[in-house]
CHARMM-style PDB file with segment names, atoms N, HN, CA, C and O in Angstrom:
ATOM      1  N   UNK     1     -52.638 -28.790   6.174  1.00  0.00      PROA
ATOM      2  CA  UNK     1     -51.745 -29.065   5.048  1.00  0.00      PROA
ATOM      3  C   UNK     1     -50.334 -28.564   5.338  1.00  0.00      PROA
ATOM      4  O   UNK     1     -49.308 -29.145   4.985  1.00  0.00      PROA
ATOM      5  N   UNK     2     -50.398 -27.359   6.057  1.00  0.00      PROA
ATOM      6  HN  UNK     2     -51.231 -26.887   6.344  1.00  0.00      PROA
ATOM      7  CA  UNK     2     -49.176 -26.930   6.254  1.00  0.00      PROA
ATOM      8  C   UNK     2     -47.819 -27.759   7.289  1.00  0.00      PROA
ATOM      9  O   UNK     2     -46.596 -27.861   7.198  1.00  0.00      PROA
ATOM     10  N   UNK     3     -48.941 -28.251   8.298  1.00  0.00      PROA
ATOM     11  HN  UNK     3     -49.935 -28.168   8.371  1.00  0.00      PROA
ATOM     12  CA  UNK     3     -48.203 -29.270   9.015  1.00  0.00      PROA
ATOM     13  C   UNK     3     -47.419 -30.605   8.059  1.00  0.00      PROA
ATOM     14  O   UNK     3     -46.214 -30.854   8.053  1.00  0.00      PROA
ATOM     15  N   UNK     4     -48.210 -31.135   7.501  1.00  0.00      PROA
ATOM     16  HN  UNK     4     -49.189 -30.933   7.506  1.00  0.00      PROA
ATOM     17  CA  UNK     4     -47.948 -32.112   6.524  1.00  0.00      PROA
ATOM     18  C   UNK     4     -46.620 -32.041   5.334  1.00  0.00      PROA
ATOM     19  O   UNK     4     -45.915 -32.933   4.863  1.00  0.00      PROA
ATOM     20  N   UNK     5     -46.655 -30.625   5.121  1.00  0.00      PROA
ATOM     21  HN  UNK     5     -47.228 -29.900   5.504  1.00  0.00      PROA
ATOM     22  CA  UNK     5     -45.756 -30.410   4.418  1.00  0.00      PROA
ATOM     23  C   UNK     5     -44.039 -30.218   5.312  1.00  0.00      PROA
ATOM     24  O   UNK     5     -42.981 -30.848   5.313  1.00  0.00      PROA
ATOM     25  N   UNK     6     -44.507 -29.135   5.903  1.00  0.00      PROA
ATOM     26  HN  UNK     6     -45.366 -28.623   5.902  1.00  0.00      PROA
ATOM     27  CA  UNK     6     -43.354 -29.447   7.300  1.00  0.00      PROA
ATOM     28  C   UNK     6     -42.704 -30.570   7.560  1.00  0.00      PROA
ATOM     29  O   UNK     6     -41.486 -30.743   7.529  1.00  0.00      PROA
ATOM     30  N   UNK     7     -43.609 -31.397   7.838  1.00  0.00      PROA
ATOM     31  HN  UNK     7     -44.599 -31.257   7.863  1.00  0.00      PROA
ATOM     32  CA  UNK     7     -43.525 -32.783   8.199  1.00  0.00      PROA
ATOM     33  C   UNK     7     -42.454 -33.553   7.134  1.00  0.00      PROA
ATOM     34  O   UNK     7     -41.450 -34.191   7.451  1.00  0.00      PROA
ATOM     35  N   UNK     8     -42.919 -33.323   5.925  1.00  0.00      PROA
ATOM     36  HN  UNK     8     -43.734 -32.804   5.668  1.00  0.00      PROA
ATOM     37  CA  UNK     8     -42.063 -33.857   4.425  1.00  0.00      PROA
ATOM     38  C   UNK     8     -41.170 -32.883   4.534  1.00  0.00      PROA
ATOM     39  O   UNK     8     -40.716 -33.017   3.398  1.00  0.00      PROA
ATOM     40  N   UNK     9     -40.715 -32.242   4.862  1.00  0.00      PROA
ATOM     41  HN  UNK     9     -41.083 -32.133   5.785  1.00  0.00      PROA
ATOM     42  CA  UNK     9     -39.201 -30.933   4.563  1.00  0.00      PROA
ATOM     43  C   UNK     9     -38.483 -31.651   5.521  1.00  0.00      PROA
ATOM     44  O   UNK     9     -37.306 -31.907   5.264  1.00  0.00      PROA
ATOM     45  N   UNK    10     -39.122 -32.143   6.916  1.00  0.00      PROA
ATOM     46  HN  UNK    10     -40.078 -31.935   7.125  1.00  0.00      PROA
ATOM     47  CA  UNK    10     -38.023 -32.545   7.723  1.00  0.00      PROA
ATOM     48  C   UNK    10     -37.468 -34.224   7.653  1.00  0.00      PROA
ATOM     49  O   UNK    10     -36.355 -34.642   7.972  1.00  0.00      PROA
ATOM     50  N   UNK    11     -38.781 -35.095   7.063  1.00  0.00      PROA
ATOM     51  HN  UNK    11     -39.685 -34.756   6.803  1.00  0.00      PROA
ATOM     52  CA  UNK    11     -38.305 -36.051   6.384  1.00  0.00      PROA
ATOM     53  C   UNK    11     -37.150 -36.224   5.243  1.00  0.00      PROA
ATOM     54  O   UNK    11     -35.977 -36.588   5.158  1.00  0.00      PROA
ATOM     55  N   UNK    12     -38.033 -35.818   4.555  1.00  0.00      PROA
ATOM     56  HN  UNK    12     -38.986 -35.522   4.624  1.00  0.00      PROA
ATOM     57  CA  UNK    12     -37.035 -36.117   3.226  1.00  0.00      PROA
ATOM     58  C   UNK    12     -36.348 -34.675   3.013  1.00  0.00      PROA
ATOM     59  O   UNK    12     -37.140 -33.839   2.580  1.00  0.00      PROA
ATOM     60  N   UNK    13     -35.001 -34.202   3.235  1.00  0.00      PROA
ATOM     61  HN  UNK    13     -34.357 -34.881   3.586  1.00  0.00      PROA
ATOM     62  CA  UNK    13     -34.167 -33.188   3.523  1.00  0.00      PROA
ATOM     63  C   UNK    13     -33.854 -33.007   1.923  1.00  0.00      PROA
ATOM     64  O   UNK    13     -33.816 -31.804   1.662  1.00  0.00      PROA
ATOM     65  N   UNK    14     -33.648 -33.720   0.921  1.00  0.00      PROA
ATOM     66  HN  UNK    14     -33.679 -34.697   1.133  1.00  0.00      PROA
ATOM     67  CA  UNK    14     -33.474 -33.666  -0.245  1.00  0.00      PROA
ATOM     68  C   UNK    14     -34.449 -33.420  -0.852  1.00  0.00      PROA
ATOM     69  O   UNK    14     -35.516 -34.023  -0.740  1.00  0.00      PROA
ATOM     70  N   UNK    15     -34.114 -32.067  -1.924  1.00  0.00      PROA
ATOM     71  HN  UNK    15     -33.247 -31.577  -2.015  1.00  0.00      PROA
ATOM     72  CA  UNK    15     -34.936 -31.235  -2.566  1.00  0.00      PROA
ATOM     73  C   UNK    15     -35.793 -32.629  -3.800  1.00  0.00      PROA
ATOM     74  O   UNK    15     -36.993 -32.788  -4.023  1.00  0.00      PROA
ATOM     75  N   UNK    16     -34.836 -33.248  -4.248  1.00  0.00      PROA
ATOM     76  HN  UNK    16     -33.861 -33.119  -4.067  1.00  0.00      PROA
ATOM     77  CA  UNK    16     -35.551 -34.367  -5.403  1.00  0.00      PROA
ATOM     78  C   UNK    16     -36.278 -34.873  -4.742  1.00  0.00      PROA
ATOM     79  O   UNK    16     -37.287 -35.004  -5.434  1.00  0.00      PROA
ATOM     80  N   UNK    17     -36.518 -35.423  -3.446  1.00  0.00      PROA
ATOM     81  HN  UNK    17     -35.698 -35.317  -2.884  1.00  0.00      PROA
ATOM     82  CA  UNK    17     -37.098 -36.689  -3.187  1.00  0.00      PROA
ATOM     83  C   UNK    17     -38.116 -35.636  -2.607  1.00  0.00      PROA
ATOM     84  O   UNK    17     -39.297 -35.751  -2.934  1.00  0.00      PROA
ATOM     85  N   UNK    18     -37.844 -34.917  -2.014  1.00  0.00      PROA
ATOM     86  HN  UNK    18     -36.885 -34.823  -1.749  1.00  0.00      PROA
ATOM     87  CA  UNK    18     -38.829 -33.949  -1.500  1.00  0.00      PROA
ATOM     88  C   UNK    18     -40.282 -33.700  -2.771  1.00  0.00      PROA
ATOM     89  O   UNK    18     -41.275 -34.414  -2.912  1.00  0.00      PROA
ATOM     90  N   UNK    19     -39.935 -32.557  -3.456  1.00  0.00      PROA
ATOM     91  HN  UNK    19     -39.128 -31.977  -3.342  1.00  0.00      PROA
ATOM     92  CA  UNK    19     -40.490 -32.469  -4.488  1.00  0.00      PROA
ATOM     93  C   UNK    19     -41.418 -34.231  -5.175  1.00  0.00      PROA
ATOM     94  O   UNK    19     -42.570 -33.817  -5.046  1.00  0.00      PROA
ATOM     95  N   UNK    20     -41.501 -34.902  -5.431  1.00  0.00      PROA
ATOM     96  HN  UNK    20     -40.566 -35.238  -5.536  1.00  0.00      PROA
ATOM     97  CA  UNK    20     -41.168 -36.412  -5.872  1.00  0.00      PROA
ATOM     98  C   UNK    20     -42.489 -36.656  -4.882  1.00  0.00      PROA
ATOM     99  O   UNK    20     -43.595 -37.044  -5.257  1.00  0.00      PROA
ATOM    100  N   UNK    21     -42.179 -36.403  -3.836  1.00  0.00      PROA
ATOM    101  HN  UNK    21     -41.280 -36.087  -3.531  1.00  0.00      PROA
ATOM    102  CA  UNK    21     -43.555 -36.684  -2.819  1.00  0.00      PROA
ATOM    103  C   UNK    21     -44.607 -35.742  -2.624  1.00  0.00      PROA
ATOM    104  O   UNK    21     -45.768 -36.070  -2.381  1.00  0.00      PROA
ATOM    105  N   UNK    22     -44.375 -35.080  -2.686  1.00  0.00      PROA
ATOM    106  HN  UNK    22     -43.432 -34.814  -2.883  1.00  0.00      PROA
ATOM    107  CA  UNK    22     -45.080 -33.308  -2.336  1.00  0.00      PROA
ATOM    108  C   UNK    22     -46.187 -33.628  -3.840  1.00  0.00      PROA
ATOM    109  O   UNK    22     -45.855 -34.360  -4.773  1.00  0.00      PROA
ATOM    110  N   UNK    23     -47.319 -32.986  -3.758  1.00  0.00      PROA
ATOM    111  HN  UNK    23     -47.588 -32.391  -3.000  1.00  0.00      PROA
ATOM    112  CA  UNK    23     -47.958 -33.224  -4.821  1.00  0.00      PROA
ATOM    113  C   UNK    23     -48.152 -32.255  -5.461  1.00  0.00      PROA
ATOM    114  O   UNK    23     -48.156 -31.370  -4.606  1.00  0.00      PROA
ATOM    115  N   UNK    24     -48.357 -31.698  -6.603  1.00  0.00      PROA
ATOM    116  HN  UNK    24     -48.355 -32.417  -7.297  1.00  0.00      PROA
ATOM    117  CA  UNK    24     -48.414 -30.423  -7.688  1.00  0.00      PROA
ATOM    118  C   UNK    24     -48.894 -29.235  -6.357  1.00  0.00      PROA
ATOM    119  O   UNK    24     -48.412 -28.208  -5.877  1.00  0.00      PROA
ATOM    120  N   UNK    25     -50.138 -30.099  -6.136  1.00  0.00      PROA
ATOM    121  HN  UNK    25     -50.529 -30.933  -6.526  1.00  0.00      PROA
ATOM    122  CA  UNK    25     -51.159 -28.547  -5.307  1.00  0.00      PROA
ATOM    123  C   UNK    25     -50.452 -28.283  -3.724  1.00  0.00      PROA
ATOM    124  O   UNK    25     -50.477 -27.286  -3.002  1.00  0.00      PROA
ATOM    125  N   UNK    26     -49.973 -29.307  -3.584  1.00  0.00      PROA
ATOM    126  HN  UNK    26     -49.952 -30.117  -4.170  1.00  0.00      PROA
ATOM    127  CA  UNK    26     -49.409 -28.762  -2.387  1.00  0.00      PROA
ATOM    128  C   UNK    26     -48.744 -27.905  -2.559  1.00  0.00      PROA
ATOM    129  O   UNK    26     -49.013 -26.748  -2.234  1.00  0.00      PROA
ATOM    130  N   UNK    27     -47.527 -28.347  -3.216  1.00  0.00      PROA
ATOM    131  HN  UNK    27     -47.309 -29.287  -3.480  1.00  0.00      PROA
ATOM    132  CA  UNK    27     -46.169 -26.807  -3.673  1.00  0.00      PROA
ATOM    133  C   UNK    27     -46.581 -26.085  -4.411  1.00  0.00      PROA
ATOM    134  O   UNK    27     -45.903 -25.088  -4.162  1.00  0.00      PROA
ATOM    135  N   UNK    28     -47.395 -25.754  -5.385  1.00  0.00      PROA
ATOM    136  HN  UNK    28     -47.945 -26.564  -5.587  1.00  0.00      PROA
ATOM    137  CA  UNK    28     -48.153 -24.409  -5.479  1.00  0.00      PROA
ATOM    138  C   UNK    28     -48.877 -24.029  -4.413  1.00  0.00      PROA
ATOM    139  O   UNK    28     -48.802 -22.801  -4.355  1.00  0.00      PROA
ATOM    140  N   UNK    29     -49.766 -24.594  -3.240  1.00  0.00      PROA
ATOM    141  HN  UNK    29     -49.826 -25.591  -3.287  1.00  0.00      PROA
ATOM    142  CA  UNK    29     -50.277 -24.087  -1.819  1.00  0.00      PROA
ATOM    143  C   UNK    29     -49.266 -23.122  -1.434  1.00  0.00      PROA
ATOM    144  O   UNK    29     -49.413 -21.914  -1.248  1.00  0.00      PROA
ATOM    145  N   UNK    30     -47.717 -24.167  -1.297  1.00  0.00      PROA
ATOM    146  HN  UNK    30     -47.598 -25.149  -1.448  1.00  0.00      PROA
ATOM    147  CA  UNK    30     -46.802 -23.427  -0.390  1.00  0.00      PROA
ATOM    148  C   UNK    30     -46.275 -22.530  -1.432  1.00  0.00      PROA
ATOM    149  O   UNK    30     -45.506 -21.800  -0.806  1.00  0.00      PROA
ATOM    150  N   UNK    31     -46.255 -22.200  -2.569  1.00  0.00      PROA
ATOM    151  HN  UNK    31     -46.879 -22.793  -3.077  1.00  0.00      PROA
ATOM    152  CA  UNK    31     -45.458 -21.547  -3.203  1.00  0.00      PROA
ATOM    153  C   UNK    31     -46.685 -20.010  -2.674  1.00  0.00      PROA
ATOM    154  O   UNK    31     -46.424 -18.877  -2.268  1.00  0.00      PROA
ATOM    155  N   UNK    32     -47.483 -20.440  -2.838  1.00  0.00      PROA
ATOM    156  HN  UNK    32     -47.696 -21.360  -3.167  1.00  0.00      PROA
ATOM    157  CA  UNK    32     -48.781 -18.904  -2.864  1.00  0.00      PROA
ATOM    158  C   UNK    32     -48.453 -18.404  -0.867  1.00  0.00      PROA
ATOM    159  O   UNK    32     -48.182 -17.290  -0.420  1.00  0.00      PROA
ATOM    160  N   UNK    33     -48.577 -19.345  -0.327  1.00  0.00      PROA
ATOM    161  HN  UNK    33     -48.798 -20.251  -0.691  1.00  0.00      PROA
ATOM    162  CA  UNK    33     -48.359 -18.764   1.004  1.00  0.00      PROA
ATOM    163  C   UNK    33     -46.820 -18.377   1.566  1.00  0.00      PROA
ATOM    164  O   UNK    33     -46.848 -17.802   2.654  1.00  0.00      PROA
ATOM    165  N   UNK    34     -45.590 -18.583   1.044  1.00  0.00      PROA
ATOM    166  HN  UNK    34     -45.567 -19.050   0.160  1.00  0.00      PROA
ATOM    167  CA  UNK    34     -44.687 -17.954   1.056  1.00  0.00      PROA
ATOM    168  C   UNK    34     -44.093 -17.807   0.283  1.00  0.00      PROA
ATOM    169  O   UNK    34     -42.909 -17.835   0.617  1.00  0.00      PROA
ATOM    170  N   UNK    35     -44.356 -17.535  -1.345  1.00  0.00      PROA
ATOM    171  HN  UNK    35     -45.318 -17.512  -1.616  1.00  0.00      PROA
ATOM    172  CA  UNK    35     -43.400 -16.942  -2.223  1.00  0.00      PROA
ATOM    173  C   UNK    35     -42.159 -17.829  -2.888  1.00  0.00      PROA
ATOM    174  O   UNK    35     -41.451 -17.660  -3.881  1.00  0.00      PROA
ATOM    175  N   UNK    36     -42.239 -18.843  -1.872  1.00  0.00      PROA
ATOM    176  HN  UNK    36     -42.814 -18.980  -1.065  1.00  0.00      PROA
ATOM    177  CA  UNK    36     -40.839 -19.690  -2.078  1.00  0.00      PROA
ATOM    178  C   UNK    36     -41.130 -21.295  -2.509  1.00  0.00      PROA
ATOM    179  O   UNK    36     -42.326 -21.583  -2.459  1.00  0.00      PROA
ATOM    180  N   UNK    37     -40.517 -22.037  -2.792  1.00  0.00      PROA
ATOM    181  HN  UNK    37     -39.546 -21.804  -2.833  1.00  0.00      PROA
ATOM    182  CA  UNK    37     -40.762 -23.691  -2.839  1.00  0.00      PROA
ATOM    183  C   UNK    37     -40.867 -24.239  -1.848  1.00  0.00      PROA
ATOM    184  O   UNK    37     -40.467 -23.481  -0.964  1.00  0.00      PROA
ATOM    185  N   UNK    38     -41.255 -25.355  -1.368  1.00  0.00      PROA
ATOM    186  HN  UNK    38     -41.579 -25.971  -2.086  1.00  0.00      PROA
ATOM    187  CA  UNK    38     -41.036 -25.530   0.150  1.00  0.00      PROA
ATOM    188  C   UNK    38     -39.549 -26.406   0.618  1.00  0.00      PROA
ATOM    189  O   UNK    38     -39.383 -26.823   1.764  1.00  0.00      PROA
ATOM    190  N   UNK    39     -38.407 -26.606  -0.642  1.00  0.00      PROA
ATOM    191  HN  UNK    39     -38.543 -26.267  -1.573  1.00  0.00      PROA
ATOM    192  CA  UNK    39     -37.103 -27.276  -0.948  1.00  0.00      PROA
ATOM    193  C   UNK    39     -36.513 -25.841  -1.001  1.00  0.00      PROA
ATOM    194  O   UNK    39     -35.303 -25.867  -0.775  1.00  0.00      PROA
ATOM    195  N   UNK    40     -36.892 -24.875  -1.180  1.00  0.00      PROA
ATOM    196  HN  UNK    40     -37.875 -24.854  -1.364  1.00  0.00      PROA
ATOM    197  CA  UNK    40     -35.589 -23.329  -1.274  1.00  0.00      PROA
ATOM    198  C   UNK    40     -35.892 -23.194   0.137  1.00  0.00      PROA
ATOM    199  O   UNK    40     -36.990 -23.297   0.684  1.00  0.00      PROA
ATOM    200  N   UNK    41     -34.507 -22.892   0.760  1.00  0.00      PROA
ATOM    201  HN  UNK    41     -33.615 -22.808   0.316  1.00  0.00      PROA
ATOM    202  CA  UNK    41     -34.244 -22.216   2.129  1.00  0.00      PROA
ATOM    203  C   UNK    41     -34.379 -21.065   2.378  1.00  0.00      PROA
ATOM    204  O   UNK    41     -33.813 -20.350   1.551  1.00  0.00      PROA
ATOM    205  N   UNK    42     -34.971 -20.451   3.295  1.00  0.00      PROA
ATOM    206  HN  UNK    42     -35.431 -21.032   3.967  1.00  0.00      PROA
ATOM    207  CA  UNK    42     -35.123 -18.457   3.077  1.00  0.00      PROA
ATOM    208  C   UNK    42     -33.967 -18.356   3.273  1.00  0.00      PROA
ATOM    209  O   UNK    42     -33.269 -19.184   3.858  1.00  0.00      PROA
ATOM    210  N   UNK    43     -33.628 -17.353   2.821  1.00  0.00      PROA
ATOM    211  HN  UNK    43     -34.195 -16.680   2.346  1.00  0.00      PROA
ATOM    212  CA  UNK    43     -31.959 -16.547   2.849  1.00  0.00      PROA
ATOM    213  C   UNK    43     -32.295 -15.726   4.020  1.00  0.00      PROA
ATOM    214  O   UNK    43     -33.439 -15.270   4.003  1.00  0.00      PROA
ATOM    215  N   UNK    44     -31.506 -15.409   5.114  1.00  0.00      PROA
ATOM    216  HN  UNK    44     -30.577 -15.779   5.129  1.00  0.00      PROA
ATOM    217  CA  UNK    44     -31.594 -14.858   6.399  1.00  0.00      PROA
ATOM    218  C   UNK    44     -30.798 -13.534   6.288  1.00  0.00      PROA
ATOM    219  OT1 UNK    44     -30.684 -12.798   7.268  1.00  0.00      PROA
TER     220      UNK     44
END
């Protein structure tokens, strides 16, 4: 799943369209495994 999602961040670069495709459980998946959305950028 994680690949898949990757995969959609580098596709669709836009947070709307991003989100829009991504499905509920996925971005809660990614929200539980790093804290973040998978459309927010980590701050470095």
């Amino acid at each position: 799943m994680l690949a898949k999602i990757k995969a959609m961040i580098k596709k669709f670069p836009n947070p709307y369209t991003l989100a829009a495709k991504l499905t509920t459980y996925e971005i809660n998946w990614y929200k539980q495994q790093y804290g973040r959305y998978p459309w927010e950028r980590p701050v470095a």
